[in-house]
C-alpha positions as CSV (number, residue, x, y, z in Angstrom):
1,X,0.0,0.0,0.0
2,X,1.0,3.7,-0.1
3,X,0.6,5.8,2.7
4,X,0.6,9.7,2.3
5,X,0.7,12.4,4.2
6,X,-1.1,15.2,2.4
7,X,-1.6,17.6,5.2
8,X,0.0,18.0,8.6
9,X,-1.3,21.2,10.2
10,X,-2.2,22.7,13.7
11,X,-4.2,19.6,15.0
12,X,-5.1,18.4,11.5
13,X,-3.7,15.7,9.8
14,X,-4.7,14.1,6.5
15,X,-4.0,10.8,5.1
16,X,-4.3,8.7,1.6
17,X,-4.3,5.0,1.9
18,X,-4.1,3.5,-1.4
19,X,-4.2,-0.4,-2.1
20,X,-3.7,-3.2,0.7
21,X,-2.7,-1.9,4.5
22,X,0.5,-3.7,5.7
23,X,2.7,-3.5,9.0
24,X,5.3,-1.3,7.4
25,X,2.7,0.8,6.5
26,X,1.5,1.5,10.1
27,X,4.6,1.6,11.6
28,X,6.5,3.7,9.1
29,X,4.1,6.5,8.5
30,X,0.8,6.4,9.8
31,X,1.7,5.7,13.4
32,X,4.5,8.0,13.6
33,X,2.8,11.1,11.7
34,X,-0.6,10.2,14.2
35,X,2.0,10.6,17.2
36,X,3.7,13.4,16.2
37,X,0.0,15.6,15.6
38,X,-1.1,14.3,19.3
39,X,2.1,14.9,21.0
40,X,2.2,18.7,19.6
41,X,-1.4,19.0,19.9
42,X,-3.0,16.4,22.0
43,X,-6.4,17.0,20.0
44,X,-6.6,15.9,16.4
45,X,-8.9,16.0,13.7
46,X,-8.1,13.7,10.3
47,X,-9.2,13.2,7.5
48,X,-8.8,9.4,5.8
49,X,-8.8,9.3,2.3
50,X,-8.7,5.5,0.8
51,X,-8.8,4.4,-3.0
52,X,-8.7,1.3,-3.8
53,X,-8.7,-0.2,-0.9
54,X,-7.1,-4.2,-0.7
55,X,-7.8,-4.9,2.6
56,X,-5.2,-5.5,5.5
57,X,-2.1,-7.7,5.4
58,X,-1.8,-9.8,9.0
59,X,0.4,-7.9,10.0
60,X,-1.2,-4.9,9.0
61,X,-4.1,-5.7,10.7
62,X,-2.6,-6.5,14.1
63,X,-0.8,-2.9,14.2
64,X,-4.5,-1.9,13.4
65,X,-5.9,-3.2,16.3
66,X,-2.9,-2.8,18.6
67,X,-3.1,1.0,18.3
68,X,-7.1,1.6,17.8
69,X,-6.4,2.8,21.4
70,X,-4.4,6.0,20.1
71,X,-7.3,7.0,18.4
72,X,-9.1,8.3,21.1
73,X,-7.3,11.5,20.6
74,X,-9.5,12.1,17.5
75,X,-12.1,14.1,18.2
76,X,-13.2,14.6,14.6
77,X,-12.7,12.4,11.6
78,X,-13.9,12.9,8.0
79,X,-13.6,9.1,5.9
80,X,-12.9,9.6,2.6
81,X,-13.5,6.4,-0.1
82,X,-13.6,4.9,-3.4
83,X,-16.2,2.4,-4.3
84,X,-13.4,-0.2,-3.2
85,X,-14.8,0.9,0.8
86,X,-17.3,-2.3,1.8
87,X,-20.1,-1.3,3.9
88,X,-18.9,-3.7,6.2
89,X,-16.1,-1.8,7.3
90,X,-18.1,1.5,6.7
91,X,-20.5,-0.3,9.8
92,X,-17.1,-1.2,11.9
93,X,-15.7,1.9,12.1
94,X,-19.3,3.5,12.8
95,X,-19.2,1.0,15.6
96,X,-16.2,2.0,17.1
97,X,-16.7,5.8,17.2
98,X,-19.6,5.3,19.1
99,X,-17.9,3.9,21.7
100,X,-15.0,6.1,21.8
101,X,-17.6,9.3,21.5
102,X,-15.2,10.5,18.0
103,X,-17.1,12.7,15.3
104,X,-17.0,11.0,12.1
105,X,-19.0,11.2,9.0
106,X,-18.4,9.7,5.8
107,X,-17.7,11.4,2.4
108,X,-17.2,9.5,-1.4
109,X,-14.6,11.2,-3.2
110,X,-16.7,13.6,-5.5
111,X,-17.4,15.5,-1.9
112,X,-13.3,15.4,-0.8
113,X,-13.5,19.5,-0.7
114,X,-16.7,18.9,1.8
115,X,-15.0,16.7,3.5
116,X,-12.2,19.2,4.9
117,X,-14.2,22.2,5.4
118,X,-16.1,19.7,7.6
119,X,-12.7,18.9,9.3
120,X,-11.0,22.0,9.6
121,X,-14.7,23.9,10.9
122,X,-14.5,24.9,14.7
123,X,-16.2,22.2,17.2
C-alpha cells in the first residue's frame, strides 16, 4: 500500500491509503505522523482518504488493532472512499466511534472538498 501524508497542520492531519494496509505501513508512517500531531497538539482532527482499498495484510491488521487505542485523541474524523470501501467496514468503524464518542462522518470522493471544510470547521 501507499501511505501519504497530504496535510499536517495545527491539530489536523490528513492521510491517503491507497491499495492493501501492511505492517510497514503503520509503523512507518501512519503511526509516527498520528504521534507526532497528538504529542504537539494532544487534540486531532483527520481526514482518511482511501482508493482502492485491498484490505489488510496480518500484519497490518494487528498494528490496526494494537493502536485503535491511540485514536481516542480524534475528536473529529472525515472518511474519505472509493467504491473499493465495503459497507462492512463502513458499519465497523461507525461502531467504534460510538464507543470512543469520535465525530466521524463519511464522504465518497466527488465530496473530498466537503469533507475538509467539515474537518478543519470549529467544534
Amino acid at each position: 500500500m501507499t501511505v501519504t501524508v497530504t496535510v499536517r497542520e495545527e491539530g489536523i492531519l490528513g492521510l491517503l491509503l491507497e491499495g492493501e494496509l501492511t505492517e510497514a505501513d503503520y509503523t512507518e508512517i501512519l503511526i509516527p505522523a498520528l504521534e507526532e500531531v497528538i504529542d504537539q497538539y494532544r487534540d486531532v482532527r483527520m481526514l482518511l482518504q482511501v482508493r482502492d482499498f485491498g484490505g489488510w495484510t496480518v500484519g497490518g491488521a494487528w498494528e490496526d488493532l494494537k493502536n485503535w487505542p491511540m485514536l481516542r485523541h480524534v475528536g473529529r474524523m472525515a472518511f474519505v472512499s472509493d467504491e473499493s470501501w465495503d459497507e462492512v467496514l463502513t458499519w465497523m468503524f461507525k461502531a467504534y466511534a460510538g464507543l470512543t464518542g469520535m465525530d466521524v462522518r463519511f464522504f465518497r470522493e466527488q465530496r473530498l472538498e466537503e469533507a475538509w471544510q467539515w474537518v478543519r470547521e470549529p467544534a
